[in-house]
DRENZA-765715 format. One record per residue: x, y, z of N, C-alpha, C, O, CB in turn; residue in one letter; residue number from 1. Coordinates in steps of 0.1 Angstrom, whole numbers, always signed. Glycine has a CB too. Layout:
! residues N
R_X_Y_Z_X_Y_Z_X_Y_Z_X_Y_Z_X_Y_Z_a_NUM
...
//
This chain:
! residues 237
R_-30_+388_+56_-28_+373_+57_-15_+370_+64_-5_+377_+61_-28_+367_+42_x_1
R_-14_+358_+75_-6_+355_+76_+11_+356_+69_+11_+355_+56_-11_+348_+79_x_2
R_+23_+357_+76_+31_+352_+66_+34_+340_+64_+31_+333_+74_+39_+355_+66_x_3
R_+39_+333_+55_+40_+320_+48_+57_+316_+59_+68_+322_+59_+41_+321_+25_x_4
R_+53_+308_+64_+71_+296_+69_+72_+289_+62_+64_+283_+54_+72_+285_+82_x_5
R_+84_+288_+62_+89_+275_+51_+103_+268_+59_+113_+273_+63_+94_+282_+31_x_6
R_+100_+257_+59_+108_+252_+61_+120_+245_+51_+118_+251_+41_+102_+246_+68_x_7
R_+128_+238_+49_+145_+236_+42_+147_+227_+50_+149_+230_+62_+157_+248_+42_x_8
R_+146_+218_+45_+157_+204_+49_+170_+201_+41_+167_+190_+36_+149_+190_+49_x_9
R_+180_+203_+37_+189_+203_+30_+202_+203_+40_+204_+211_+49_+187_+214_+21_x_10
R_+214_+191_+35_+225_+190_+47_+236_+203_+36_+248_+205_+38_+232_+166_+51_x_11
R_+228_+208_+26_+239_+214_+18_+238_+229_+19_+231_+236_+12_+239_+210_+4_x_12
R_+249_+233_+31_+245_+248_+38_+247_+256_+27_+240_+265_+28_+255_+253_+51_x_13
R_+255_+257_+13_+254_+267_+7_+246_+270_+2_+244_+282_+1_+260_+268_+3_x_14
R_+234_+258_-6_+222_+260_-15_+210_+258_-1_+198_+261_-4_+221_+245_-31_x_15
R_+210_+256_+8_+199_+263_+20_+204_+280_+16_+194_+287_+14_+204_+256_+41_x_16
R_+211_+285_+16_+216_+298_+19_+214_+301_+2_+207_+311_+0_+233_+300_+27_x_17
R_+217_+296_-8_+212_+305_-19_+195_+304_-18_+189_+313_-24_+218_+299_-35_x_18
R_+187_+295_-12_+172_+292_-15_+168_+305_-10_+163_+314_-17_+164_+279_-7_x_19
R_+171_+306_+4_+168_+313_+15_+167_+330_+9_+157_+338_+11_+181_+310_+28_x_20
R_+177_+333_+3_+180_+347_-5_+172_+345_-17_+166_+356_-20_+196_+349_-10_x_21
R_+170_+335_-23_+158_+337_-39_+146_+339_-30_+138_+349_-32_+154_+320_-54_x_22
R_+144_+333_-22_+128_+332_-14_+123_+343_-7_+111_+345_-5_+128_+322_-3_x_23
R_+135_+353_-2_+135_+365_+3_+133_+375_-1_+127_+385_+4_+142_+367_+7_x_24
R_+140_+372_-19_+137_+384_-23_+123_+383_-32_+119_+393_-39_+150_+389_-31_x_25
R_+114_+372_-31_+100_+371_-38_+91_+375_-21_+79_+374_-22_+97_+352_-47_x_26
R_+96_+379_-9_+89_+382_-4_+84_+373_+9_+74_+374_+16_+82_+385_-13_x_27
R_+95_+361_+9_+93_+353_+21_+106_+354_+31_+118_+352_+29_+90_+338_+17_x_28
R_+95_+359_+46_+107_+361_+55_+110_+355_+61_+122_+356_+65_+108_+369_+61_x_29
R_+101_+345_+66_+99_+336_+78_+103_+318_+71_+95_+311_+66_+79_+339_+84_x_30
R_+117_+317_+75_+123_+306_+70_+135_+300_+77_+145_+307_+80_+126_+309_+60_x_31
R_+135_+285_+78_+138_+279_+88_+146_+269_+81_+140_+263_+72_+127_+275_+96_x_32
R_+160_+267_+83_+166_+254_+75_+168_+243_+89_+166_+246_+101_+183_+259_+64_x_33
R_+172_+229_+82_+175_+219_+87_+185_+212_+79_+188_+215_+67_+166_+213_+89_x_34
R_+192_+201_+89_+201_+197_+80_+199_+180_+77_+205_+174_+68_+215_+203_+84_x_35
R_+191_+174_+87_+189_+160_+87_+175_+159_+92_+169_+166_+100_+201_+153_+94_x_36
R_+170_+146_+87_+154_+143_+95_+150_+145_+107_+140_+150_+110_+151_+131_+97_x_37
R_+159_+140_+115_+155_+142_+128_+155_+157_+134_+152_+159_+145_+164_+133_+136_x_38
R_+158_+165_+126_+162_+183_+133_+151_+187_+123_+143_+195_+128_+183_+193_+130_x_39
R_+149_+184_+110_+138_+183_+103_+122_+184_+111_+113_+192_+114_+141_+172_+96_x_40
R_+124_+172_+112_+111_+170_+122_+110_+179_+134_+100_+185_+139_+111_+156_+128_x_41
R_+121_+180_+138_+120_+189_+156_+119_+201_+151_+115_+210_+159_+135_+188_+170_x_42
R_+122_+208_+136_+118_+217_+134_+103_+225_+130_+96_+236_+129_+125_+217_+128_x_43
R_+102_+208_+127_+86_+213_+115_+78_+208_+129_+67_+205_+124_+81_+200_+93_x_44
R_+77_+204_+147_+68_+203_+149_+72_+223_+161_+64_+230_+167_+64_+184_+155_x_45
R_+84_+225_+158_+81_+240_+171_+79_+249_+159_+72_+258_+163_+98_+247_+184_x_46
R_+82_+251_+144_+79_+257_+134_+66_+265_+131_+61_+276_+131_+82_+248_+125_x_47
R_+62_+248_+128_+47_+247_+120_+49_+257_+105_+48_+269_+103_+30_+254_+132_x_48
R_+54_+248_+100_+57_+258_+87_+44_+254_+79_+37_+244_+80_+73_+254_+77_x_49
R_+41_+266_+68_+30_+264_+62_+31_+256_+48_+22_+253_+40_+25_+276_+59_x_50
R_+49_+252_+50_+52_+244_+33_+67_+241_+37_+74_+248_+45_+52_+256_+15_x_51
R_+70_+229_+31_+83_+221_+34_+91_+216_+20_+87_+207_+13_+79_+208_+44_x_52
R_+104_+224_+20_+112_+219_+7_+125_+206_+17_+134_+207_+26_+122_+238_-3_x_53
R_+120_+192_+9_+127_+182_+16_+137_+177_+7_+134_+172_-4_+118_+173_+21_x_54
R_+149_+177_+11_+161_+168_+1_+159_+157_-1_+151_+154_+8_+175_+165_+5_x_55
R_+161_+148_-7_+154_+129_-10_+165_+124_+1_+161_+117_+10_+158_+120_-32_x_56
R_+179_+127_-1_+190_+121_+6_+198_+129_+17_+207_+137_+15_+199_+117_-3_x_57
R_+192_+125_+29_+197_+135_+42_+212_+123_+51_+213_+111_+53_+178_+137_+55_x_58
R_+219_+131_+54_+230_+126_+65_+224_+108_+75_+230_+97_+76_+231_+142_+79_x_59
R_+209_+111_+81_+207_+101_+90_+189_+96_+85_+180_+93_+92_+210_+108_+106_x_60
R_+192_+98_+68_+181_+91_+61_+173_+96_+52_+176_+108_+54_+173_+86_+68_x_61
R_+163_+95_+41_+160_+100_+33_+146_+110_+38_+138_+107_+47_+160_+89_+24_x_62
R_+146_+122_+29_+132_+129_+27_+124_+127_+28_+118_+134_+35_+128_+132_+20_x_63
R_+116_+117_+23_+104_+105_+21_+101_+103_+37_+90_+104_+41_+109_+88_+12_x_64
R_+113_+99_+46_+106_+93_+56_+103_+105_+61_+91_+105_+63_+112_+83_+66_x_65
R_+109_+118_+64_+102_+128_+69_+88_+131_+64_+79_+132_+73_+110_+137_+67_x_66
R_+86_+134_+51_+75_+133_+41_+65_+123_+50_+58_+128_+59_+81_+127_+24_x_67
R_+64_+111_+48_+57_+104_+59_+49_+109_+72_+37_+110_+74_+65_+98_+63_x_68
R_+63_+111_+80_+57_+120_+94_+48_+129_+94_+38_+130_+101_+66_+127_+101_x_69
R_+55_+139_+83_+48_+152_+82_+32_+148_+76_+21_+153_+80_+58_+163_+69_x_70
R_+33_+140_+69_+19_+136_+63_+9_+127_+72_-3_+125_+69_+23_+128_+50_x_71
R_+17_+122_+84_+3_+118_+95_-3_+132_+102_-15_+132_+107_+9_+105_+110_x_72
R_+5_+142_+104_+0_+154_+108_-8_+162_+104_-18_+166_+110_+6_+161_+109_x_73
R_-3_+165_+88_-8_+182_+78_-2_+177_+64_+6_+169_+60_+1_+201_+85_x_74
R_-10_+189_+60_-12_+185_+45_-7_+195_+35_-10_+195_+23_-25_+183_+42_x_75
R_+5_+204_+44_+12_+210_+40_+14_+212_+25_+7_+203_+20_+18_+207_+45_x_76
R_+18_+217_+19_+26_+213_+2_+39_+212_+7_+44_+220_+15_+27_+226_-12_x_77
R_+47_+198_+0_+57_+193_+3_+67_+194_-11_+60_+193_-21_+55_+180_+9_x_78
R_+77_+196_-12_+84_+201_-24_+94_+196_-23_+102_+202_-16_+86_+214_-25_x_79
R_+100_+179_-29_+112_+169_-29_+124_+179_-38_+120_+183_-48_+109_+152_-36_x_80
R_+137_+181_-33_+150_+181_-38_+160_+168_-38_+165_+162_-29_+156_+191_-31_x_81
R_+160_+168_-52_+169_+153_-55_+178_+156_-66_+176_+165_-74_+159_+139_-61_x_82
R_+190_+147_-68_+195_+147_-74_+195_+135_-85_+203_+131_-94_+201_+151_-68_x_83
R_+183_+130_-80_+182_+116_-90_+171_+120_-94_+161_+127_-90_+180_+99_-83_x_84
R_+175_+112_-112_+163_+118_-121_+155_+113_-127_+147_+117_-135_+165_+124_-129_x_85
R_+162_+91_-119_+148_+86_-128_+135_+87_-122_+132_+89_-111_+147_+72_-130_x_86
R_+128_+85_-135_+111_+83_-130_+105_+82_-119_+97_+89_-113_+105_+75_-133_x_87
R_+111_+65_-115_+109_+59_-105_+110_+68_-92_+100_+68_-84_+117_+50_-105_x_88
R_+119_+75_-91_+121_+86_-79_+109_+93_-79_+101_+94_-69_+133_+98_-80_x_89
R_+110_+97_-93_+98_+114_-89_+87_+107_-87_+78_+114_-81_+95_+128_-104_x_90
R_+81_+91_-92_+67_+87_-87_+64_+89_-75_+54_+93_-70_+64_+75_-88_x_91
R_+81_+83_-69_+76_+76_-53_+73_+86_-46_+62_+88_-40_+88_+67_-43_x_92
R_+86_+97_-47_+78_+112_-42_+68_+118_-45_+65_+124_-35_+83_+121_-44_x_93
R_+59_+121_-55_+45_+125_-53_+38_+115_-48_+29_+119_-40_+38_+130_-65_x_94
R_+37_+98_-50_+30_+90_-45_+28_+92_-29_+17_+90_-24_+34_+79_-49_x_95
R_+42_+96_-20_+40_+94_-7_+35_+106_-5_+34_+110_+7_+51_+91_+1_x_96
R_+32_+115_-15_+24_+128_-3_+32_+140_-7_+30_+150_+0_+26_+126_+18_x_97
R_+41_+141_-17_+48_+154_-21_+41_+162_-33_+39_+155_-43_+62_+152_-23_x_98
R_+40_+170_-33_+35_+181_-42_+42_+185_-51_+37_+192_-61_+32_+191_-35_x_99
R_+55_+183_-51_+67_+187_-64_+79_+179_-62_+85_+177_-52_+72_+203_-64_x_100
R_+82_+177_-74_+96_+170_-74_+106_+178_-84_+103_+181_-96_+95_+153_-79_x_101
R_+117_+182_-76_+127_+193_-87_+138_+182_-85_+142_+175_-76_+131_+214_-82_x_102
R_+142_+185_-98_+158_+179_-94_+170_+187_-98_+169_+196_-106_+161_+164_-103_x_103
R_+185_+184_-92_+194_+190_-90_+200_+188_-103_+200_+176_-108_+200_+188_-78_x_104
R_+206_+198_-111_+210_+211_-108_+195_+220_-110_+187_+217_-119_+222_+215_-118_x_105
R_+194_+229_-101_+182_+240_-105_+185_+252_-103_+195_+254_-96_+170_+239_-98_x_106
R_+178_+265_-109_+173_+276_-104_+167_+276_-91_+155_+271_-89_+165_+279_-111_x_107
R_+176_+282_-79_+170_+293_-70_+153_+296_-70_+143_+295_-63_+177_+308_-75_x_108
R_+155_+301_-82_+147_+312_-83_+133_+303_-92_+124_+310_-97_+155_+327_-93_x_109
R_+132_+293_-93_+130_+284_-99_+118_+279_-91_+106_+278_-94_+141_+276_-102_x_110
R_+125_+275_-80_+118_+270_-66_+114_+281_-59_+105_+277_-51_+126_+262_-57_x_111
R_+116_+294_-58_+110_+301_-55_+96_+301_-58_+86_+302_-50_+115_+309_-56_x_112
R_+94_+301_-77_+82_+305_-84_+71_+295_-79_+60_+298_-76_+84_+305_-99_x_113
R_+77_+280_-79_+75_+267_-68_+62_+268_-61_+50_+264_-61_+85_+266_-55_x_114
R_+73_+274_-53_+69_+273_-37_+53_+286_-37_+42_+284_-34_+88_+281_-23_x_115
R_+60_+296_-43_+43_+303_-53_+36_+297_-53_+28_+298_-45_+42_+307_-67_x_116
R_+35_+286_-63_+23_+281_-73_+17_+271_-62_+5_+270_-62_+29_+272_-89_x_117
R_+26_+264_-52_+17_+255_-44_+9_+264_-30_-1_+261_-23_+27_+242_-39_x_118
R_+17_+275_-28_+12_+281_-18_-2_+284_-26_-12_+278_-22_+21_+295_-11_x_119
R_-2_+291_-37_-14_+292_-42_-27_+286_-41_-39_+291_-40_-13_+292_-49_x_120
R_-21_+268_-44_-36_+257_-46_-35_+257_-32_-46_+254_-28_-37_+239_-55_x_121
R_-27_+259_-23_-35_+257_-9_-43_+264_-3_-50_+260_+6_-28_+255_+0_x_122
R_-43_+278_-7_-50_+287_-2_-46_+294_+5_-38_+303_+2_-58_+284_+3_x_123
R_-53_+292_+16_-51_+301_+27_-41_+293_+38_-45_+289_+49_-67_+305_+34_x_124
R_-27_+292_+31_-22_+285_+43_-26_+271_+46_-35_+270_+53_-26_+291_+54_x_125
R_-20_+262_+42_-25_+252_+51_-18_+250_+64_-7_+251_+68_-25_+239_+45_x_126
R_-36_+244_+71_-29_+244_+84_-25_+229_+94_-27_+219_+87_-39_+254_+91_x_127
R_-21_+226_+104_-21_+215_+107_-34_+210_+114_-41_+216_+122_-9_+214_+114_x_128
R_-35_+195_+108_-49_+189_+112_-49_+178_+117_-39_+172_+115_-57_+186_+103_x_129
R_-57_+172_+126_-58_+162_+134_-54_+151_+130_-55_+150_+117_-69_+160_+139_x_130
R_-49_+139_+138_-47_+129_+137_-61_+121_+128_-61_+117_+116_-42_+126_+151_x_131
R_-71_+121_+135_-84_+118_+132_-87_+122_+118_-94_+115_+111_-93_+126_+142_x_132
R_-81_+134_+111_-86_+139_+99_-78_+131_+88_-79_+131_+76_-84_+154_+99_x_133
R_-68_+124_+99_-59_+118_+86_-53_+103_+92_-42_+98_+94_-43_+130_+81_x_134
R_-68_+98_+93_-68_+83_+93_-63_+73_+86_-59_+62_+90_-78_+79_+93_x_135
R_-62_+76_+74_-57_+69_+62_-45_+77_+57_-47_+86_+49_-68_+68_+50_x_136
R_-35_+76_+59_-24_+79_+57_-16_+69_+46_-9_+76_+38_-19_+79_+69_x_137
R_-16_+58_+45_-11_+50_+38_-18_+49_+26_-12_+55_+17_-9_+38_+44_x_138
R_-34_+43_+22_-36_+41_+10_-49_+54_+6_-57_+58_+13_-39_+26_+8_x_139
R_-46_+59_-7_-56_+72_-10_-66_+61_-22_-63_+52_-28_-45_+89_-19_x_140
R_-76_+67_-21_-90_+61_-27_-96_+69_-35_-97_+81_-32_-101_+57_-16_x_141
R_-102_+64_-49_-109_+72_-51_-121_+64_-63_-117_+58_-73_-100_+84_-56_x_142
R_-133_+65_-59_-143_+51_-64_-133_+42_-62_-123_+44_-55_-149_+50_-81_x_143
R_-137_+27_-71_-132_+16_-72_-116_+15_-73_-111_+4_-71_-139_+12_-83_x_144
R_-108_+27_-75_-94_+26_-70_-91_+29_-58_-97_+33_-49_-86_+33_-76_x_145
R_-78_+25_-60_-69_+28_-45_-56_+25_-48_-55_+14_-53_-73_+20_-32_x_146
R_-46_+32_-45_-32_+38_-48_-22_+36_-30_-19_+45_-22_-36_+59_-53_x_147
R_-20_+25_-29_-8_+23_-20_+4_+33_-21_+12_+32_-31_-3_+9_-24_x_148
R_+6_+43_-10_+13_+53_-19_+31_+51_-10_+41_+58_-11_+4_+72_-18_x_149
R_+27_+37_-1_+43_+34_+1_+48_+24_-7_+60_+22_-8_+47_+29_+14_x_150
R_+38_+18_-14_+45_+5_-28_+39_+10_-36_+32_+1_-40_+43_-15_-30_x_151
R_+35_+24_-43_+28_+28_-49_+26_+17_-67_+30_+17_-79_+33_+41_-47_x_152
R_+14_+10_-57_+8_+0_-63_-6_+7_-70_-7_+19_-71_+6_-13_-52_x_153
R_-12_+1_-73_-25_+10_-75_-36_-6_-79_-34_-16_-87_-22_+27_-92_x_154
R_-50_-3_-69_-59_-15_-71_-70_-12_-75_-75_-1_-72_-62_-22_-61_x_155
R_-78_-23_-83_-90_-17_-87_-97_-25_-81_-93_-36_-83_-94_-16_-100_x_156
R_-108_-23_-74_-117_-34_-60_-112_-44_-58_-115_-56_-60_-131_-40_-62_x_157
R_-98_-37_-52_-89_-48_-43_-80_-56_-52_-72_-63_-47_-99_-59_-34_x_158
R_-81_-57_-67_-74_-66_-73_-58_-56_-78_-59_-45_-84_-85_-73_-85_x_159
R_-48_-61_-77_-40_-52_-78_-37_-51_-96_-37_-61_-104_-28_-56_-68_x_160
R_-36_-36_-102_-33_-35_-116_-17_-34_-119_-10_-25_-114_-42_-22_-121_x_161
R_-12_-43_-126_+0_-41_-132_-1_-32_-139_-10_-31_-147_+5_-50_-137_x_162
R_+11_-20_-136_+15_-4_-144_+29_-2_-145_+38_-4_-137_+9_+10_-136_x_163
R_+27_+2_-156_+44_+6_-159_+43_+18_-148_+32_+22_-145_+51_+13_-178_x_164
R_+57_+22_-143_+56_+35_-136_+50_+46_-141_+44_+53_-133_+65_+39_-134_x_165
R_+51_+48_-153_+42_+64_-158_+30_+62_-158_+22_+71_-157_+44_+71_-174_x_166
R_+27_+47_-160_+11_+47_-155_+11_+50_-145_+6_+61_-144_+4_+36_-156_x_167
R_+15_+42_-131_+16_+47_-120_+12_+64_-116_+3_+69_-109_+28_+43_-119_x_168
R_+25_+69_-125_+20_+82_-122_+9_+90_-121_+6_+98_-112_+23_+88_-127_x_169
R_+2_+85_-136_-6_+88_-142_-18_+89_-129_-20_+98_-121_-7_+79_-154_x_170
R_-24_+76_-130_-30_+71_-118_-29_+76_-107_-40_+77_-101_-28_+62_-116_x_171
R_-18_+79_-101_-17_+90_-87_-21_+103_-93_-26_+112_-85_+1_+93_-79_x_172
R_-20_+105_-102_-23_+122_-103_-41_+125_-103_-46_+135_-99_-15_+129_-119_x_173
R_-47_+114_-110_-64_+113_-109_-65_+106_-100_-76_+111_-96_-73_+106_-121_x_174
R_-63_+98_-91_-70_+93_-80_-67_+106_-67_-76_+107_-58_-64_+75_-75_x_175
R_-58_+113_-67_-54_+127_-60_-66_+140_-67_-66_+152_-62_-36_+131_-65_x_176
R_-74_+136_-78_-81_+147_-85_-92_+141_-85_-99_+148_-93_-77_+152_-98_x_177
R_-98_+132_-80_-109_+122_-85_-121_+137_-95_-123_+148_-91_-117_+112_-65_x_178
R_-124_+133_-102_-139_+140_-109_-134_+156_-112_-141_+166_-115_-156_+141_-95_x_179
R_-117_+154_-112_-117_+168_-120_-108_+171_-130_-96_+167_-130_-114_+178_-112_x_180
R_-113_+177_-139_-103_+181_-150_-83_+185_-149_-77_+195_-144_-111_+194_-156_x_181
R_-80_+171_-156_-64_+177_-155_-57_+180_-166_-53_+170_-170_-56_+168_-150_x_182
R_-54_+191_-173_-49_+193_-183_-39_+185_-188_-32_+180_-179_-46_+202_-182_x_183
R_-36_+182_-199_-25_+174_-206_-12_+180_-204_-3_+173_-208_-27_+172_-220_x_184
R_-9_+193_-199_+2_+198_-195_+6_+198_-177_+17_+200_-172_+0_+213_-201_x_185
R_-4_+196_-171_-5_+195_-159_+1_+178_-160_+12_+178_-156_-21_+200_-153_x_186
R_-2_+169_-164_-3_+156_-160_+10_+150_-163_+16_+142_-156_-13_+148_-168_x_187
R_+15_+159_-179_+29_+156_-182_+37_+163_-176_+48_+159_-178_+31_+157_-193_x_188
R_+37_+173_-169_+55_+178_-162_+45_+170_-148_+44_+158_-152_+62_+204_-159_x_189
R_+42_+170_-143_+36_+162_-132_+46_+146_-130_+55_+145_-122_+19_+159_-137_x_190
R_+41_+133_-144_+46_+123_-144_+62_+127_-145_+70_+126_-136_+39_+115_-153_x_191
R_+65_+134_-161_+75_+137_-168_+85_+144_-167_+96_+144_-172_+72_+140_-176_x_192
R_+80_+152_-156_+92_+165_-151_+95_+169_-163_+107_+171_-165_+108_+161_-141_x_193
R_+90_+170_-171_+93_+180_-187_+80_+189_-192_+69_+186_-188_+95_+168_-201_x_194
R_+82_+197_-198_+72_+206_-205_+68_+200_-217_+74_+193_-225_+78_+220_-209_x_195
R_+53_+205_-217_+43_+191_-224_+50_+198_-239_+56_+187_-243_+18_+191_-223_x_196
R_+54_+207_-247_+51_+211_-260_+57_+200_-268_+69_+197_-265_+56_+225_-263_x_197
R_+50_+195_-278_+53_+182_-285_+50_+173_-281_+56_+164_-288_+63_+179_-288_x_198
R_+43_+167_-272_+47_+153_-265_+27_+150_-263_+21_+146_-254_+60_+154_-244_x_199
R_+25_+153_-272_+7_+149_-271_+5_+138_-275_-5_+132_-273_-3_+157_-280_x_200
R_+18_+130_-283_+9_+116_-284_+20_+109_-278_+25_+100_-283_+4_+110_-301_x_201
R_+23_+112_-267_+32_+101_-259_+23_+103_-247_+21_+92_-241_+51_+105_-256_x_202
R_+17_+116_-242_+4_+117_-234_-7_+107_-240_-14_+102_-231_-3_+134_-234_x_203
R_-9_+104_-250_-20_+102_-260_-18_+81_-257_-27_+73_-258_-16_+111_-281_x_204
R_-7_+78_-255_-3_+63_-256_-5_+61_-243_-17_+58_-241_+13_+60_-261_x_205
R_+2_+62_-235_-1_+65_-218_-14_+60_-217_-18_+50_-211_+0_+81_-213_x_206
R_-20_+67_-223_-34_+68_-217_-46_+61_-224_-58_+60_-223_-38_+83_-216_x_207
R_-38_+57_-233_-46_+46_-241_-41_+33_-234_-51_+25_-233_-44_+45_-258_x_208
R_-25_+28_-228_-25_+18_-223_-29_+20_-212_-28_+9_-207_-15_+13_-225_x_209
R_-34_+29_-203_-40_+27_-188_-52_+23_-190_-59_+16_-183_-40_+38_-178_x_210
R_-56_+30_-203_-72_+28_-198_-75_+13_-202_-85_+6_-197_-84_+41_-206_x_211
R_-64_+6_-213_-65_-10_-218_-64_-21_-205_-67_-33_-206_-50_-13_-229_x_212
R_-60_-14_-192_-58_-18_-183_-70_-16_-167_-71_-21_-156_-46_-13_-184_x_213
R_-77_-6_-173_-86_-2_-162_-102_+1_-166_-110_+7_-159_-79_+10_-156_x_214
R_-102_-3_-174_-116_+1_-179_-120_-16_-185_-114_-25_-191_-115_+16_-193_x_215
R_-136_-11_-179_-141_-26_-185_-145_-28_-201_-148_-38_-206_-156_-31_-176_x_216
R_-146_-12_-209_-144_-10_-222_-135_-6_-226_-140_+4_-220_-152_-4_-228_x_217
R_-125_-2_-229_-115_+5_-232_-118_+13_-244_-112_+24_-244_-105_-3_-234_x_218
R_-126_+11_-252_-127_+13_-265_-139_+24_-259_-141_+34_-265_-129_-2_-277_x_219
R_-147_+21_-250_-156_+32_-246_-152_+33_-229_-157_+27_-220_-174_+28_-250_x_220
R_-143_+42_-227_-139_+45_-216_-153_+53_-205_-163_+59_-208_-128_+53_-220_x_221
R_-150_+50_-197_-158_+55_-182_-157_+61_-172_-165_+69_-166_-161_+48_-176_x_222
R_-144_+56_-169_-135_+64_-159_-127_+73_-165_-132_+84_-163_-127_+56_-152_x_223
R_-115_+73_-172_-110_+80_-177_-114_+87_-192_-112_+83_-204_-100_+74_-174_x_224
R_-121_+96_-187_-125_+103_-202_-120_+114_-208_-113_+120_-199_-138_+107_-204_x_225
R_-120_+120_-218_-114_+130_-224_-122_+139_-223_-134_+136_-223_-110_+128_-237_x_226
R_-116_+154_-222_-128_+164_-219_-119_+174_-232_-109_+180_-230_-130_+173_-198_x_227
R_-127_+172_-244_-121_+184_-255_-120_+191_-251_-129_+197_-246_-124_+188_-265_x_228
R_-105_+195_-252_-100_+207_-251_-93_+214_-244_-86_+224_-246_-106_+211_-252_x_229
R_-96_+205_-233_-89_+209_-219_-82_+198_-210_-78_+202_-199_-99_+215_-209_x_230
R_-79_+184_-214_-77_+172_-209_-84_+160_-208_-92_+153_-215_-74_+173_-201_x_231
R_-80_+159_-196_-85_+145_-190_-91_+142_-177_-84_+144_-167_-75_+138_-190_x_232
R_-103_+136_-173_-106_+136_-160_-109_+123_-154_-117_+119_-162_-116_+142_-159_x_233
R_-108_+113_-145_-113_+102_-135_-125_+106_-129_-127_+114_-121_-103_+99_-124_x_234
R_-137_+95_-138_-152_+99_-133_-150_+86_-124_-145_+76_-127_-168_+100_-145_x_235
R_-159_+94_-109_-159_+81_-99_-169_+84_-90_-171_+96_-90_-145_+79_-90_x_236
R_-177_+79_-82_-188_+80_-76_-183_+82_-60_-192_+83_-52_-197_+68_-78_x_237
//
């Protein structure tokens, strides 16, 4: 199999250089830092890296807008470094198209395991895809929703739903899964950037107020149903 590129956008040459060494020694050789968007970009189009770790706050603008670019192209796994830890951050970053949000201070080695786990759901590499294949760049759909993922708003046939942000989250993470099972541990470090153990009925509230919000029964849900044992899924046609 190919080897895996990765690209580093980070203006902070010492932790580019500790990543670069955790990542090396799990077996990735082929790695490329940057230090601002614009060298970012000129890197990731002579690169073509197969996965991109992006800082939220760069010298001549933020991660996200790179995140953007990269996302009218390919569908890379994108991996935000921030040092901000509200919520709000980590929504906006998986809403626009990132695959992980870590925040600072971290393990090296941390993001190494990371950069693993998403190479994994991608497969075989992802590779870069046509303009054409990624017509819709701005809003993601799935049945009767749709998720604005630059005001990450979220609509139900066009009418827009007021959500607290963890709803929000919530909601990006099933309209990104439409019709498949998401574990209750998957959903919570996902929204929560925390490890689910204990936190089943704060998963359990969440999801009783979204669905009070999105379902034409609430009390007999349709879309969002419970699959004993293993989570939660978004049924959509």
């Amino acid at each position: 199999m190919e080897q895996p590129r990765i690209l580093i956008v980070d203006d902070e040459q010492d932790l580019c250089q500790l990543m670069q060494t955790s990542l090396k020694k799990e077996g990735f050789q082929s790695i490329q830092t940057a230090g601002t968007v614009k060298n970012g970009w000129e890197q990731f189009q002579a690169f073509s890296p197969h996965l991109a770790i992006l800082d939220v706050m760069l010298p001549d603008g933020e991660g996200y807008d790179l995140c953007k670019k990269i996302r009218e192209v390919s569908r890379i796994p994108i991996l935000f470094l921030s040092a901000k830890t509200d919520e709000i951050d980590k929504i906006l970053g998986l809403a626009i198209g990132g695959d992980d949000y870590i925040t600072k201070p971290f393990s090296p080695k941390e993001v190494a395991y990371r950069v693993k786990a998403q190479l994994r759901r991608a497969g075989s590499y992802s590779q870069q895809v046509s303009e054409q294949a990624m017509i819709e760049t701005t809003m993601m759909t799935a049945g009767p929703f749709a998720l604005n993922k630059e005001q990450t708003e979220v609509y139900k046939q066009d009418q827009r739903i007021e959500l607290t942000a963890k709803e929000v989250g919530l909601m990006a993470c099933f309209i990104r899964n439409p019709n498949r099972i998401l574990s209750k541990e998957t959903l919570f470090q996902t929204v929560w950037g925390e490890d689910f153990y204990g936190a089943d009925n704060t998963l359990m509230v969440h999801i009783r107020r979204l669905r009070e919000k999105i379902e034409d029964t609430p009390s007999k849900p349709t879309f969002i149903t419970t699959v004993k044992g293993l989570g939660y899924r978004l049924n959509v046609k």
